[in-house]
Short mmCIF file of the C-alpha atoms (twelve columns), coordinates in Angstrom:
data_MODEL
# 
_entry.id   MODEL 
# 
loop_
_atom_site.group_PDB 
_atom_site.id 
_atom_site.type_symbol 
_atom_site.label_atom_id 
_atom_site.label_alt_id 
_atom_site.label_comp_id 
_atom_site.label_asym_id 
_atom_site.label_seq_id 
_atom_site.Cartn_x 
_atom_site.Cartn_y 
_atom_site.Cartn_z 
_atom_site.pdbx_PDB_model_num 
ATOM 1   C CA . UNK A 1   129.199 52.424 131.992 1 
ATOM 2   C CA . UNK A 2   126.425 50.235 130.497 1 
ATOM 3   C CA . UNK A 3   123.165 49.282 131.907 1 
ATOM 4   C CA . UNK A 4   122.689 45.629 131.704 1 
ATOM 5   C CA . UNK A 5   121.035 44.402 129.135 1 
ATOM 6   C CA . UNK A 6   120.830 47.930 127.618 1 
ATOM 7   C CA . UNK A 7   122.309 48.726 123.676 1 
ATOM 8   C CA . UNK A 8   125.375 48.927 124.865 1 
ATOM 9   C CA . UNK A 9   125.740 46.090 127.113 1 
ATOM 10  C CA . UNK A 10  124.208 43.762 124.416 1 
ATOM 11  C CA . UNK A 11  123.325 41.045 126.210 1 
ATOM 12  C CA . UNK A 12  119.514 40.023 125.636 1 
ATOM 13  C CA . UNK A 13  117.479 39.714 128.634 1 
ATOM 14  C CA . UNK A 14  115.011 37.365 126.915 1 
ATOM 15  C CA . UNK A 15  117.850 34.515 126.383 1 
ATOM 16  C CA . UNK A 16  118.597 34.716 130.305 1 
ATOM 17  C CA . UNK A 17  114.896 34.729 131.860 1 
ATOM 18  C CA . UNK A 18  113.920 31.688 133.540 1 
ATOM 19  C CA . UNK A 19  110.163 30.813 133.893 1 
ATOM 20  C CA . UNK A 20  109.512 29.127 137.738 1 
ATOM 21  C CA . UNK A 21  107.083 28.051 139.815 1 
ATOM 22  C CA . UNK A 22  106.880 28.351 143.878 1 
ATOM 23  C CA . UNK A 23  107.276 25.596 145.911 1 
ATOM 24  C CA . UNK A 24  106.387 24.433 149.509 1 
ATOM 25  C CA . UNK A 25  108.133 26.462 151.929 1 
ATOM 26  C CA . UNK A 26  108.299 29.537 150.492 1 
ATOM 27  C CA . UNK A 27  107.237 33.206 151.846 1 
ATOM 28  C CA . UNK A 28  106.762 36.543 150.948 1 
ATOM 29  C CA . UNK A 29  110.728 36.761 151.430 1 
ATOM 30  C CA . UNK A 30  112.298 33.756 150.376 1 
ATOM 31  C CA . UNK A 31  111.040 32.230 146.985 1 
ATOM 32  C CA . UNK A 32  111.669 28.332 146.316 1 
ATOM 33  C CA . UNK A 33  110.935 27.290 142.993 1 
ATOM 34  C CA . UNK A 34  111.284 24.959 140.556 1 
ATOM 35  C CA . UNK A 35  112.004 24.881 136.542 1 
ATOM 36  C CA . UNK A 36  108.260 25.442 135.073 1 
ATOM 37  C CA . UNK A 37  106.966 22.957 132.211 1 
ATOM 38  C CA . UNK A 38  108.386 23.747 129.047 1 
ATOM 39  C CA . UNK A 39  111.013 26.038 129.903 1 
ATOM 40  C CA . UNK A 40  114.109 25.392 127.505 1 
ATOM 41  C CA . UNK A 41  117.420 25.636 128.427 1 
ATOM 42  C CA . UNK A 42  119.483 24.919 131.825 1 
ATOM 43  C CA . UNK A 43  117.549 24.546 134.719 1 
ATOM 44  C CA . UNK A 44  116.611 27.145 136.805 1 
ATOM 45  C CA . UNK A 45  116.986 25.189 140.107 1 
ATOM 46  C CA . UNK A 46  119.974 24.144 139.234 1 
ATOM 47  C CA . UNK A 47  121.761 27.133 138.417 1 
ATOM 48  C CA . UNK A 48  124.574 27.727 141.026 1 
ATOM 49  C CA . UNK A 49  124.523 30.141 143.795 1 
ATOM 50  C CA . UNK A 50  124.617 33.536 143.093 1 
ATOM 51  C CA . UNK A 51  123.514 33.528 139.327 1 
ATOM 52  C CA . UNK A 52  120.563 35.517 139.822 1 
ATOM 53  C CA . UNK A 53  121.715 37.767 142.601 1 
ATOM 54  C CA . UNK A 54  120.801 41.271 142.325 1 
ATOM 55  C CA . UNK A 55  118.401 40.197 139.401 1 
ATOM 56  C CA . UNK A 56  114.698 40.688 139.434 1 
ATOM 57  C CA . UNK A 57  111.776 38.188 140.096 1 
ATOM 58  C CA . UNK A 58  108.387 38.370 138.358 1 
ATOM 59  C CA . UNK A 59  105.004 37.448 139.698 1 
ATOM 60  C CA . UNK A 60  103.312 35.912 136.459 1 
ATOM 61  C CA . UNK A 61  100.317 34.489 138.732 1 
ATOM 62  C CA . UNK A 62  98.397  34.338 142.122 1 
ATOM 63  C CA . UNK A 63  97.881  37.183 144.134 1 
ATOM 64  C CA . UNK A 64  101.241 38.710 143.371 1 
ATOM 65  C CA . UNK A 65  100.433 39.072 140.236 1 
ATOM 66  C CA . UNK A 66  103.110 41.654 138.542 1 
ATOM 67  C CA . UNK A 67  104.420 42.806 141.527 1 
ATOM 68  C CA . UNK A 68  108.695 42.956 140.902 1 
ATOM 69  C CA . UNK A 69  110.996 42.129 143.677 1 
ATOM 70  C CA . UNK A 70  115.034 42.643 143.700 1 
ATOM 71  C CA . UNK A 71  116.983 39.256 144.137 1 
ATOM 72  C CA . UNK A 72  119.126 39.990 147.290 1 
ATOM 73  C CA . UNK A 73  120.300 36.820 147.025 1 
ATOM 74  C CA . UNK A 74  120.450 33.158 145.543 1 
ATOM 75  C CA . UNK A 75  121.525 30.527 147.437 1 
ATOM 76  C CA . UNK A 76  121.336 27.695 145.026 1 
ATOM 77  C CA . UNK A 77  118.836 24.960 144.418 1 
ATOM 78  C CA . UNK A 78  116.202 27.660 143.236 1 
ATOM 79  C CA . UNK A 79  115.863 29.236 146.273 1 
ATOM 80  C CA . UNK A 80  115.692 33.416 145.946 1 
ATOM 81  C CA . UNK A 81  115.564 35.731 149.086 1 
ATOM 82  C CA . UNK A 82  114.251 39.015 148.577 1 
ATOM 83  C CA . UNK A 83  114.732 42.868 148.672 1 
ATOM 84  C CA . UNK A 84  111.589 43.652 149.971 1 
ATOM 85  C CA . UNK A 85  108.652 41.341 151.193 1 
ATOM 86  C CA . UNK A 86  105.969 40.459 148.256 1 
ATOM 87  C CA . UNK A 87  102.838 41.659 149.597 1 
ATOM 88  C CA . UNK A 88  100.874 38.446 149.899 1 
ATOM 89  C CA . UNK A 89  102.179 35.158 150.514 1 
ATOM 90  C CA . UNK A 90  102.361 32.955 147.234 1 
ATOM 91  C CA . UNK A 91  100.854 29.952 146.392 1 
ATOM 92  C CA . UNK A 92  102.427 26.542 145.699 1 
ATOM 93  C CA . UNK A 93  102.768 26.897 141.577 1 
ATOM 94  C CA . UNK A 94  102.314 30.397 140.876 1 
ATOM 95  C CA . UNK A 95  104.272 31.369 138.436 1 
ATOM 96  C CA . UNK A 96  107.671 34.102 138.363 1 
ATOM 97  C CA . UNK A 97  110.014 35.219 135.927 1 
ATOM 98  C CA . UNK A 98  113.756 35.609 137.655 1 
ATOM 99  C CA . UNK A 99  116.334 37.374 135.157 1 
ATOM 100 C CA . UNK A 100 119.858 37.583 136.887 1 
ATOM 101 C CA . UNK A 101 121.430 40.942 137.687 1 
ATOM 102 C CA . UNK A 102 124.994 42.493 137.205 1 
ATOM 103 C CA . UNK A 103 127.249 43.692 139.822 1 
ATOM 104 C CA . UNK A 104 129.347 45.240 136.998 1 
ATOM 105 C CA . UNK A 105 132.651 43.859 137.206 1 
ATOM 106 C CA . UNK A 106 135.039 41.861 134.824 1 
ATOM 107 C CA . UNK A 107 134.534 38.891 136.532 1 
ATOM 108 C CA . UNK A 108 130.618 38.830 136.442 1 
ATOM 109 C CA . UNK A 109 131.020 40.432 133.003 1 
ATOM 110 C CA . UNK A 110 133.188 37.268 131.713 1 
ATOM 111 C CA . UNK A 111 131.684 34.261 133.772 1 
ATOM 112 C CA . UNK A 112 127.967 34.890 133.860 1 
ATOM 113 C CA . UNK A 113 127.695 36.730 130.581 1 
ATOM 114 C CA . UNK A 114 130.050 36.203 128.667 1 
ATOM 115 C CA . UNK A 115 130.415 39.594 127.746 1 
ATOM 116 C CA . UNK A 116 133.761 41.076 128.228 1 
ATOM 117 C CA . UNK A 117 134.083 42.595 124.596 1 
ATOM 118 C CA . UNK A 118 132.139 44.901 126.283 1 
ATOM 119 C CA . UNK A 119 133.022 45.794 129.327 1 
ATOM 120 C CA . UNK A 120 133.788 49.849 129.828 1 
ATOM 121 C CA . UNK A 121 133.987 49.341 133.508 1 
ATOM 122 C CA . UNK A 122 137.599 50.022 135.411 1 
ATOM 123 C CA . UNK A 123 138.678 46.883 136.738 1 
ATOM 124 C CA . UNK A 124 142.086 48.043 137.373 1 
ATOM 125 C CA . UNK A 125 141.253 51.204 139.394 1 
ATOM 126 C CA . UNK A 126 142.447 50.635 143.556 1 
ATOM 127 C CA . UNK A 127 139.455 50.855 146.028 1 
ATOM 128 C CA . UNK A 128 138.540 53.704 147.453 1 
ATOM 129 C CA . UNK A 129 140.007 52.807 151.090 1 
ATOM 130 C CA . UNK A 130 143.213 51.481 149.608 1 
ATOM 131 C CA . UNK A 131 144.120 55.359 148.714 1 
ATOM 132 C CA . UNK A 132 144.134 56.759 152.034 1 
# 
C-alpha cells in the first residue's frame, strides 16, 4: 500500500543511495562501477546480488548527465543492467547515484529494509493462478 520511501513507508532514501563511478566495460546497458571516494557506509560493489534491483541509477556526470534509468537487475560485484539503454555510452569515472527498489513483499520488506513494522502489503493472500 506504500510507495517506497514515501511517509508511509518511512524508510529514507538518502541513508540507502550509493554514490559510484563507471568502470571499464561498461555500456549504455550494463553499468559496472565501483564505490566513489568518500562514500560512507558498505560498499556499493560489494553489496550482494539483487540489492538494487528494480531501483534507479543516476547520471551525476559525463554525457548522461541526469538522465534516470530503472535497475532491471544487479548481478553482484557492482554490476547494474538496465531498463532502457542510456543514450550515450559513459565514460570510465562518471559518476551515478543507484538507490535500490522494492518489489513489495515481506521478505524484501524485512531483509533489505528492515521495515516490516510497516508493511500493509498481503503476504498471506494465494496467487492469482492458485485459485482457479
Amino acid at each position: 500500500m506504500w510507495d517506497l520511501y514515501g511517509a508511509g513507508c518511512g524508510v529514507k532514501r538518502a541513508q540507502l543511495t550509493h554514490l559510484g563511478k563507471v568502470k571499464q566495460g561498461s555500456t549504455r546497458l550494463r553499468i559496472e562501477g565501483y564505490q566513489a571516494p568518500g562514500q560512507s557506509g558498505a560498499n556499493f560493489d560489494t553489496r550482494v546480488a539483487g540489492y538494487f534491483n528494480e531501483g534507479v541509477l543516476e547520471m551525476l556526470s559525463g554525457d548522461n548527465v541526469y538522465v534516470r534509468r530503472g535497475i532491471r537487475a544487479h548481478t553482484g560485484g557492482g554490476i547494474l543492467e538496465l531498463t532502457q539503454p542510456l543514450p550515450y555510452e559513459p565514460a570510465v569515472r562518471d559518476i551515478f547515484r543507484a538507490v535500490p527498489g522494492c518489489d513489495k513483499t515481506w521478505e524484501t520488506c524485512g531483509s533489505r529494509f528492515a521495515n516490516q513494522a510497516r508493511y500493509r502489503g498481503f503476504p498471506y493472500l494465494p496467487t492469482p493462478d492458485s485459485i482457479t
